[in-house]
SELOKOL-420144 format. One record per residue (C-alpha): residue number from 0; x negated, z, y negated; residue in one letter. Coordinates in Angstrom, 2 decimals, padded with zeros to 5 digits. Each point is the difference from the previous one (the first is absolute). Example, Ala and Ser with C-alpha at 12.3 -4.5 7.8 and 13.67 -1.06 7.14 Angstrom:
<sites>
+-----+---------+---------+---------+---+
|   k |    east |      up |   north | r |
+-----+---------+---------+---------+---+
|   0 | -012.30 |  007.80 |  004.50 | a |
|   1 | -001.37 | -000.66 | -003.44 | s |
+-----+---------+---------+---------+---+
</sites>
This chain:
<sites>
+-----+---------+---------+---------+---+
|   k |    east |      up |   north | r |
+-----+---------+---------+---------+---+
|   0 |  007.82 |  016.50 | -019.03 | x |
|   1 | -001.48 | -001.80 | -003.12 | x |
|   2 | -001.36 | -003.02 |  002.19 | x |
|   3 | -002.50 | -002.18 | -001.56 | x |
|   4 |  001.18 | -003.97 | -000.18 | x |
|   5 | -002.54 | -001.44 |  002.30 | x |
|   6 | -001.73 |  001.30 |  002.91 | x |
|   7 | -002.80 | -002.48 |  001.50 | x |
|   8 | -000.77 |  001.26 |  004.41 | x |
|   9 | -003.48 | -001.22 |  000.98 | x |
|  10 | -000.84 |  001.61 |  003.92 | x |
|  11 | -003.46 |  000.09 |  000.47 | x |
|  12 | -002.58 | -000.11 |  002.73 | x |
|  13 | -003.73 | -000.29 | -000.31 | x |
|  14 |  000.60 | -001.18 | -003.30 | x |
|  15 | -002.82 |  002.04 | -001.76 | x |
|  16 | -001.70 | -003.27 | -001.58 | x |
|  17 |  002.71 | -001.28 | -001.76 | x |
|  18 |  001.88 |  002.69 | -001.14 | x |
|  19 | -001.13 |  000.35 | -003.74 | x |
|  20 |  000.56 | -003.99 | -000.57 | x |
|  21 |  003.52 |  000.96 |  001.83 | x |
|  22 |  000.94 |  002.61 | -002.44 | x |
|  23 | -001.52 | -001.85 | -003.09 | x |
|  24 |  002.01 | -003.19 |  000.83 | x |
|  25 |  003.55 |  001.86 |  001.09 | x |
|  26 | -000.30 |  002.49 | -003.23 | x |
|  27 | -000.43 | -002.67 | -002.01 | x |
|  28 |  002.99 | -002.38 |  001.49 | x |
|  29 |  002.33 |  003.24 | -000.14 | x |
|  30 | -000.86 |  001.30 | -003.57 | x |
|  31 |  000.50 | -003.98 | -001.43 | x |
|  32 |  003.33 |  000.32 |  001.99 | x |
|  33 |  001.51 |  003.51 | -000.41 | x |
|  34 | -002.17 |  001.87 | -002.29 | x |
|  35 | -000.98 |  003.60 |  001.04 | x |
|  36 |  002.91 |  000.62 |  002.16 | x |
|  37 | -001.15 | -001.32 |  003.71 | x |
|  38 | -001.78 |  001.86 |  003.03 | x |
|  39 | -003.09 | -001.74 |  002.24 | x |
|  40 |  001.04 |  001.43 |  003.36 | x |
|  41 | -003.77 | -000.21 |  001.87 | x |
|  42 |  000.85 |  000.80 |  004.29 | x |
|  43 | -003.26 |  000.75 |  001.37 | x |
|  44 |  000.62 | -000.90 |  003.81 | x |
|  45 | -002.31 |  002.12 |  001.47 | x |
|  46 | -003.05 | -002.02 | -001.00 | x |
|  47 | -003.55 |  000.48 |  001.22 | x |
|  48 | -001.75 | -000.81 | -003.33 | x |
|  49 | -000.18 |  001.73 | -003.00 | x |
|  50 |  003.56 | -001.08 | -001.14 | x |
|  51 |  001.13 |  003.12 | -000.76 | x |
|  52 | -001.94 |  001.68 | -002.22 | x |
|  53 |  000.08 | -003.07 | -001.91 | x |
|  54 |  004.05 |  000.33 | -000.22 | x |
|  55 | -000.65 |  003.61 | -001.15 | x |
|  56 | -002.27 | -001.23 | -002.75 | x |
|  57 |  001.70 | -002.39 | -000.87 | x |
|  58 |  003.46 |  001.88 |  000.09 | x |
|  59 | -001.99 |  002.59 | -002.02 | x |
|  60 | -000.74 | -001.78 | -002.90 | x |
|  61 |  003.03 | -001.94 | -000.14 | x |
|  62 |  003.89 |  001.91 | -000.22 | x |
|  63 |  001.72 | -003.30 |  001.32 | x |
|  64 | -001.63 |  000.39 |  003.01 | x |
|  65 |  000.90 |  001.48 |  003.26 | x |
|  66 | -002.26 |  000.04 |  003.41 | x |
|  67 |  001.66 |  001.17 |  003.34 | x |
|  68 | -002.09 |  000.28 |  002.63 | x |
|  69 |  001.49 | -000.09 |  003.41 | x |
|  70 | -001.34 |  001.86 |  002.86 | x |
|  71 | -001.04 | -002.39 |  002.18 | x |
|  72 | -000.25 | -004.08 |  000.07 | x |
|  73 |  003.74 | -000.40 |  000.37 | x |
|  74 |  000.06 | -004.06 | -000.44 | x |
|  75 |  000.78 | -002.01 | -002.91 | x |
|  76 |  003.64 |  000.03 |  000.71 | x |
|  77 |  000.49 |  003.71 |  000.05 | x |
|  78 | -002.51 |  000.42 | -003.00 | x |
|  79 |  001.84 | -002.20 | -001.92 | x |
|  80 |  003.40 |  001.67 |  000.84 | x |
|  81 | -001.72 |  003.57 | -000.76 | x |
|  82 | -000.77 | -001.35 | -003.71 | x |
|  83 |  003.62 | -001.66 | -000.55 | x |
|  84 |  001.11 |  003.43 |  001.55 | x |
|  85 | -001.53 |  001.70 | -002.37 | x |
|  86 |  000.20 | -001.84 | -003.31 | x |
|  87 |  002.24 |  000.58 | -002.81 | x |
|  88 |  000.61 | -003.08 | -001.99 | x |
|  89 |  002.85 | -002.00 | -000.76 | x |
|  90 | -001.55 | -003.31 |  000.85 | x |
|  91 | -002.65 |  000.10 |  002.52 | x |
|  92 | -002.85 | -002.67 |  000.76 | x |
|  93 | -001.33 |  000.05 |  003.18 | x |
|  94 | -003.82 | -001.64 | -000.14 | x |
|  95 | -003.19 | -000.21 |  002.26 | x |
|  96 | -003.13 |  002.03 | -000.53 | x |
|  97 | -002.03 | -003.46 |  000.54 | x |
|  98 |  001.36 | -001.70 | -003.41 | x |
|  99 |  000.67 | -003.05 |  002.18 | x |
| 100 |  003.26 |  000.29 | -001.84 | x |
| 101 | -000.07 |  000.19 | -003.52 | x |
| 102 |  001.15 |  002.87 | -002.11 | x |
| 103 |  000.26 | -001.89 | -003.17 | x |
| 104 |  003.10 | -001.94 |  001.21 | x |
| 105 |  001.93 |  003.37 | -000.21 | x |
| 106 |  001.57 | -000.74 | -003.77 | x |
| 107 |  000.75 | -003.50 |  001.54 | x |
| 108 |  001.98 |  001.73 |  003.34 | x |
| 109 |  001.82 |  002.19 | -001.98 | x |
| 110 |  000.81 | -002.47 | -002.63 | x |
| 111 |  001.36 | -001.76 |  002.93 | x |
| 112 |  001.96 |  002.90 |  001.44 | x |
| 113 |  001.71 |  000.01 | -003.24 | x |
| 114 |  001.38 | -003.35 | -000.99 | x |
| 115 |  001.09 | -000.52 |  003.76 | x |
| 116 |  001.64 |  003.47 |  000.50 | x |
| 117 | -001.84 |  001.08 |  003.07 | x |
| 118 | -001.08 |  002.84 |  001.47 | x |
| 119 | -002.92 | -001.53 |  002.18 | x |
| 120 | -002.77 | -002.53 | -001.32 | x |
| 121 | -001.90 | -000.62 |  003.12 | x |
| 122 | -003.20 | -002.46 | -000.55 | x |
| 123 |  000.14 | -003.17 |  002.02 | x |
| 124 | -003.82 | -001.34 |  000.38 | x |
| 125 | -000.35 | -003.70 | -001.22 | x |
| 126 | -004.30 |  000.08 |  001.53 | x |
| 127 | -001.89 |  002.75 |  001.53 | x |
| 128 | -003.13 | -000.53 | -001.22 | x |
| 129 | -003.37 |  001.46 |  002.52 | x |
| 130 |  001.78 |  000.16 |  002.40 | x |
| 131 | -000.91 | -001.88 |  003.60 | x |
| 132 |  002.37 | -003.02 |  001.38 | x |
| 133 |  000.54 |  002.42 |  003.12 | x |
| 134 |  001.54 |  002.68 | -002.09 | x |
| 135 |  001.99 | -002.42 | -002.36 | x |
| 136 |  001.03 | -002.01 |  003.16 | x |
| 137 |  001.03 |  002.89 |  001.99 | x |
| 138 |  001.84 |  001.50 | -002.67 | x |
| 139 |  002.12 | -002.85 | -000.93 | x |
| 140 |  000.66 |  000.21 |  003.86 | x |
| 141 |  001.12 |  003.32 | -000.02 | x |
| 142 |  002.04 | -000.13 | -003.02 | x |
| 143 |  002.24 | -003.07 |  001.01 | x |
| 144 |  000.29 |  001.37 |  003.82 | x |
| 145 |  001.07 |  003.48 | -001.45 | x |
| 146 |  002.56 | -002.45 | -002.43 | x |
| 147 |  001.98 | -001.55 |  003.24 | x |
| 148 | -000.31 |  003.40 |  002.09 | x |
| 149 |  001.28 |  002.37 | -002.48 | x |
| 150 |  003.74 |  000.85 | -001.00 | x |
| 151 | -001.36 |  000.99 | -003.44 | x |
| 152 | -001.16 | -002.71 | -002.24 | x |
| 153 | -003.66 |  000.57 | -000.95 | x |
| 154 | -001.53 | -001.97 | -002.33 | x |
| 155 | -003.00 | -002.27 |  001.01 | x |
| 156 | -003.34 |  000.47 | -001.24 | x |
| 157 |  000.23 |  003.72 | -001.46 | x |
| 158 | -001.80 |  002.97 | -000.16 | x |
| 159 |  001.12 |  003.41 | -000.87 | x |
| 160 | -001.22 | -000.67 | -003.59 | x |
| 161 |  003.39 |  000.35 | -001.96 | x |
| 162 |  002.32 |  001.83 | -002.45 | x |
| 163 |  002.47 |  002.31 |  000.74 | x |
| 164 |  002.54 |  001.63 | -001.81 | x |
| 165 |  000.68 |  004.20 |  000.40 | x |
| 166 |  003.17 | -001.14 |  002.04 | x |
| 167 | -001.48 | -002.43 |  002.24 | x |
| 168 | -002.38 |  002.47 |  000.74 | x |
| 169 |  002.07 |  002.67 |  000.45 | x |
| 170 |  001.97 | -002.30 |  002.66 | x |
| 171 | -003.14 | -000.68 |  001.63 | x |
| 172 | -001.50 |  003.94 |  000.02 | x |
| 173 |  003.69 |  000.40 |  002.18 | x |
| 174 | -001.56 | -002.00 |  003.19 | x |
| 175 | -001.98 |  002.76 |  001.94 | x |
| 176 | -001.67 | -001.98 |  002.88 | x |
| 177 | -003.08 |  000.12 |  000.89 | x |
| 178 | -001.16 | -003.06 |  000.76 | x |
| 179 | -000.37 | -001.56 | -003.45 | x |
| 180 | -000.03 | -003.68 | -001.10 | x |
| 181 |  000.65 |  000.68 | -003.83 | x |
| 182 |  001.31 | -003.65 | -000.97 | x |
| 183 |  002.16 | -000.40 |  002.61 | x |
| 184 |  001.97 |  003.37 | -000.75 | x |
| 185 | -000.28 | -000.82 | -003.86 | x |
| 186 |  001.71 | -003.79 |  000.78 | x |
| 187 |  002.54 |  002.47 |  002.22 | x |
| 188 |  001.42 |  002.05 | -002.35 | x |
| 189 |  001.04 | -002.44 | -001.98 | x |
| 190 |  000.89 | -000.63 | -003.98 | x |
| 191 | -001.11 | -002.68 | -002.30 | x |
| 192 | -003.35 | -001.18 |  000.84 | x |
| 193 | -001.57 | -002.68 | -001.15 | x |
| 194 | -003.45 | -002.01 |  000.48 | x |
| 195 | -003.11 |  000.30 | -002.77 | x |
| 196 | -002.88 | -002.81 |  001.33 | x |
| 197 | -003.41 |  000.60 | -000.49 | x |
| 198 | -003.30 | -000.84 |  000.62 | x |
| 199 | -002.12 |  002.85 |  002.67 | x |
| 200 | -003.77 |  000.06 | -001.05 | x |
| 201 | -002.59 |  001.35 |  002.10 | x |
| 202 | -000.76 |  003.49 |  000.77 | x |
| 203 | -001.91 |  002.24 | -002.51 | x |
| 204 | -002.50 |  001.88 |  002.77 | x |
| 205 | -000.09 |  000.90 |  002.94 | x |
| 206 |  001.68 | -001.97 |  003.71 | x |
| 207 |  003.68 |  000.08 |  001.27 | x |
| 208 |  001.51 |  002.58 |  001.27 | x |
| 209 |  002.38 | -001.97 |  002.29 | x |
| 210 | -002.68 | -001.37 |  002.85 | x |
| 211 |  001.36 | -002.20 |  002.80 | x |
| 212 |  001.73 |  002.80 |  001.98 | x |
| 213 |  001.66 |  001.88 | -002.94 | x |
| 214 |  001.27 | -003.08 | -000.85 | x |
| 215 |  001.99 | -000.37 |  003.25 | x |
| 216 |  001.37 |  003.47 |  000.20 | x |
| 217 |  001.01 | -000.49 | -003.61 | x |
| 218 |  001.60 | -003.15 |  001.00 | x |
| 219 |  001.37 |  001.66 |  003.25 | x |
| 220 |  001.73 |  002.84 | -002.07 | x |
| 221 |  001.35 | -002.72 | -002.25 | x |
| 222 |  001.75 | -001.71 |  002.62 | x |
| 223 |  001.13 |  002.80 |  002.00 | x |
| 224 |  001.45 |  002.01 | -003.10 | x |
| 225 |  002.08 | -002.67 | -000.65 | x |
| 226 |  000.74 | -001.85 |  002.63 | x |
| 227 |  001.54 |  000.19 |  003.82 | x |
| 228 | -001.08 | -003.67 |  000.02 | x |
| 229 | -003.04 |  001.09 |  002.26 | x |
| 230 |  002.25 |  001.87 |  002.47 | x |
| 231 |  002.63 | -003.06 |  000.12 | x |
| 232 | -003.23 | -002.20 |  000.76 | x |
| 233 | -000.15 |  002.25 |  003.20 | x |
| 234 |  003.42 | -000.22 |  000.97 | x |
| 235 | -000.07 | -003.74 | -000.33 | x |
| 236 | -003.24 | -000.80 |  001.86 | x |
| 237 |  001.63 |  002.63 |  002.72 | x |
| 238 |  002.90 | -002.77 |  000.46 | x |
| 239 | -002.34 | -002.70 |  000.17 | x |
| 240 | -001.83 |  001.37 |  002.69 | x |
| 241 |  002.74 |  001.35 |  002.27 | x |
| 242 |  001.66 | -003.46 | -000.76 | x |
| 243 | -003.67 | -001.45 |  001.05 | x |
| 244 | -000.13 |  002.46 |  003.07 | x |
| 245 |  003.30 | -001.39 |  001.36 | x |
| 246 | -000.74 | -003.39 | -000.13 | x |
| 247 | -003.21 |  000.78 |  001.88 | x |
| 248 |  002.03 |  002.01 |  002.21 | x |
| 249 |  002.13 | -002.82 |  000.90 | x |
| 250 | -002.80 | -002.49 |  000.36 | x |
| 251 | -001.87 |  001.81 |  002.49 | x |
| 252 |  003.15 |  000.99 |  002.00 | x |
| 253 |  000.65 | -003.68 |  000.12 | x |
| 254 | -003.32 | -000.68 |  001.24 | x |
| 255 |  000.73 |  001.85 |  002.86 | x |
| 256 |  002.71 | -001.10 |  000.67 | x |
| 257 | -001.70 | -003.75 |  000.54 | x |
| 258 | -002.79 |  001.72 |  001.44 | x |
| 259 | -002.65 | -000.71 | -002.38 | x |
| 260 | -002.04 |  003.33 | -000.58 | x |
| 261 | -001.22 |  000.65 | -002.91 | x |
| 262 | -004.07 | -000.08 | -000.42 | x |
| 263 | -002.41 |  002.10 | -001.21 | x |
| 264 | -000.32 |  003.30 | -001.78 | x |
| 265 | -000.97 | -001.40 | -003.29 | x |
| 266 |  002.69 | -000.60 | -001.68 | x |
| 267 |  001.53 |  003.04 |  001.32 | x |
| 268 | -002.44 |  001.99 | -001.92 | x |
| 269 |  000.55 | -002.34 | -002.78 | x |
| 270 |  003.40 |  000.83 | -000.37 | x |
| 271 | -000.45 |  003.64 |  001.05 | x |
| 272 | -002.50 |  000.43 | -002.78 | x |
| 273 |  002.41 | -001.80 | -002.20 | x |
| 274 |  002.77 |  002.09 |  000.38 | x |
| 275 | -002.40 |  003.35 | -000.13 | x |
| 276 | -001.52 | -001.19 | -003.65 | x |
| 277 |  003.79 | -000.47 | -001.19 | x |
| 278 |  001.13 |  003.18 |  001.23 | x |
| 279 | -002.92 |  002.17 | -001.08 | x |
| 280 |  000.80 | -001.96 | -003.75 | x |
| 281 |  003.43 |  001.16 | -000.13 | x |
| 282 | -000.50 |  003.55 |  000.86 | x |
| 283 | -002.89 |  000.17 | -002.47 | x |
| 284 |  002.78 | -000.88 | -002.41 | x |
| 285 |  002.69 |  002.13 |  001.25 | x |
| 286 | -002.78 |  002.63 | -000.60 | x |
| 287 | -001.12 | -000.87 | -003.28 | x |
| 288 |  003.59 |  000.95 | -001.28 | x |
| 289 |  000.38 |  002.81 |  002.04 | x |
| 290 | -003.33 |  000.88 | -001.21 | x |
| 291 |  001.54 | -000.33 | -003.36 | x |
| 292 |  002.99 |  002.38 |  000.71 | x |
| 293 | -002.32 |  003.02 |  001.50 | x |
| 294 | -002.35 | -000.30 | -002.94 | x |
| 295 |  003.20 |  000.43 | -002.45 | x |
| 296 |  001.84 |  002.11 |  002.18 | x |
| 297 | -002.64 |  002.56 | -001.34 | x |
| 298 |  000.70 |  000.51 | -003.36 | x |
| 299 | -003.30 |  000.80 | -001.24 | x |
| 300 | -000.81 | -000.86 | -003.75 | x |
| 301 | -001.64 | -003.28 | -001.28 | x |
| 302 | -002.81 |  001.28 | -001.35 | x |
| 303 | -001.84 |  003.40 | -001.14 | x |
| 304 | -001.66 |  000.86 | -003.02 | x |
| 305 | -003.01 |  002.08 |  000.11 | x |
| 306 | -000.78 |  000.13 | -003.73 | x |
| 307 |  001.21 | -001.35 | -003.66 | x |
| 308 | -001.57 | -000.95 | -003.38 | x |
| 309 |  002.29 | -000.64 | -002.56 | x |
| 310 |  003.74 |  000.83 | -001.21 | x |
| 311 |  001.51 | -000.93 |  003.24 | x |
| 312 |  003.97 | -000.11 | -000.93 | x |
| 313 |  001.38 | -001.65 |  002.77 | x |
| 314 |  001.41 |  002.04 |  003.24 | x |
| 315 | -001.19 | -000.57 |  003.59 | x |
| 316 |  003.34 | -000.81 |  001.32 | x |
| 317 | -001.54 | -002.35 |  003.28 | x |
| 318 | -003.36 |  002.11 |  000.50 | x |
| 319 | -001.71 |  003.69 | -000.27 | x |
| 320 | -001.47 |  001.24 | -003.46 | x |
| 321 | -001.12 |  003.88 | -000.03 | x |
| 322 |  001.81 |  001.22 | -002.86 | x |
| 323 |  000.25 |  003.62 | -001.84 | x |
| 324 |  001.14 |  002.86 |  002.45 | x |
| 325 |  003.80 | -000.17 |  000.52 | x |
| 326 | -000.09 | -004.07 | -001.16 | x |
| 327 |  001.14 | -001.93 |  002.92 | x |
| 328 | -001.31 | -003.53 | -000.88 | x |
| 329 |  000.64 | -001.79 |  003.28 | x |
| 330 |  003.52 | -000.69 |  000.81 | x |
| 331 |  000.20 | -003.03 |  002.27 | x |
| 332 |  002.53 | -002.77 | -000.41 | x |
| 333 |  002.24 | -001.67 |  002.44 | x |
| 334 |  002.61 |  001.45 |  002.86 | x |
| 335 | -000.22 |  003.57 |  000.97 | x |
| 336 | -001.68 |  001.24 | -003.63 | x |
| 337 |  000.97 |  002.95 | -001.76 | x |
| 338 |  002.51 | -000.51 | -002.49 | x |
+-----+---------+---------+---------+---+
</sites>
């Protein structure tokens, strides 16, 4: 395969206002950096605007383009794996349809990538600019708890907005699961990586697409994808507890035993309601990675393409692509796959 040098993966979702400023601003970073030879990789995650037919007009009238659009809203995590799935380049930027990250630093990352002999760039964020005190707070929360819970090292304060090179990639396309927290599995698999700061502006158009509640699951998959910390949390408040419940034990038998009853229901239900709380917590953990296991357990592929625009060179290796008759495009990864 003749792959171009650069391939730049943007997922997309209800992006239809911005997406001509996107593709003027990320053409012109990749020509000033490579030339001709680069792909824009557009994932249309099953948005409800007009983003697509703006990808195909856009893909249209420009060759270094290439729209997928997925069958149905799939999340940003699987969009984003769909497009690194299926791009081609030998370095590959991974940016934001809401330009909150800026294209032009690419010459700068790969510059970078360069003099320090790495295969990851990954953009640490110096200010996030529009954004509220509850999200900056909350994420500079979540980032240092995932830090001390974690048995990977993940670095504080990034996004997904990086470089990659075709063999870091090619590491990371090998981890099938389905429950995706993209910088965690790219800190996982390892090589040279190295930090790039920068300065996040504010969003081109249009709101977040991570509300309160995504947020958490996001957050949630994060911790439980790489980390049994949760579960050992459960096992250690379970020793607590039955260390508590003896003690209690003892006390009452003692007051018995001196003939002092003990009064009241109140505290009975106190510590009844107690215990209850604690155990319904740590089977709603036990079940989150059990959860976890059924849900991979079933094999089924990441995403699914319903259409193309655009020389689409990559192959879906981790989801479903209808290809020419006889063309089997979808060969899942992991244990158990066909040789």
């Amino acid at each position: 395969m003749n792959r171009p040098a650069l391939s730049i993966v943007i997922p997309c979702y209800n992006e239809e206002a911005c997406l001509d400023a996107l593709h003027a601003r990320v053409s012109a970073a990749a020509h000033a950096a490579v030339g001709g030879s680069h792909e824009i990789v557009l994932v249309n995650d099953g948005s409800r605007d007009g983003s697509w037919p703006v990808m195909q007009r856009i893909a249209a009238a420009d060759p270094c383009v290439v729209a997928i659009n997925l069958s149905r809203n799939h999340g940003h995590q699987l969009a984003l794996t769909a497009g690194l799935d299926l791009c081609a380049g030998e370095q590959i930027l991974i940016l934001d349809a809401d330009l909150q990250d800026p294209p032009e630093l690419l010459s700068d990352m790969r510059e970078t990538m360069v003099r320090e002999g790495a295969d990851v760039v990954y953009a640490v964020r110096r200010k996030r600019e529009g954004e509220s005190l509850f999200k900056k707070l909350t994420a500079a929360i979540f980032y240092r708890v995932l830090d001390r819970v974690t048995d990977t090292p993940i670095p504080l304060d990034t996004g997904d907005f990086r470089l990659m090179s075709r063999r870091a990639l090619d590491a990371f396309l090998s981890l099938p699961e389905q429950a995706r927290f993209i910088r965690g599995m790219v800190a996982w698999v390892g090589f040279r990586q190295v930090p790039f700061l920068y300065d996040r502006a504010e969003r081109h158009a249009g709101e977040t697409k991570y509300p309160l509640a995504k947020m958490m699951r996001f957050a949630f998959d994060a911790m439980t994808g790489f980390s049994t910390a949760p579960l050992r949390l459960a096992s250690h408040m379970g020793l607590v507890l039955t260390g508590a419940s003896v003690l209690l034990m003892l006390y009452i038998a003692i007051g018995w035993a001196m003939g002092n009853a003990v009064q009241g229901w109140t505290s009975t239900m106190l510590v009844v309601v107690f215990l209850g709380a604690v155990q319904m917590f740590v089977l709603g953990m036990i079940g989150e990675y059990l959860g976890r296991l059924y849900v991979e357990s079933k094999r089924r592929p990441l995403y699914l393409v319903a259409d193309v625009a655009g020389p689409v060179q990559g192959r879906a290796s981790l989801g479903y692509r209808a290809g020419e008759p006889g063309e089997v495009i979808y060969a899942p990864r992991g244990p158990g796959a066909a040789e």
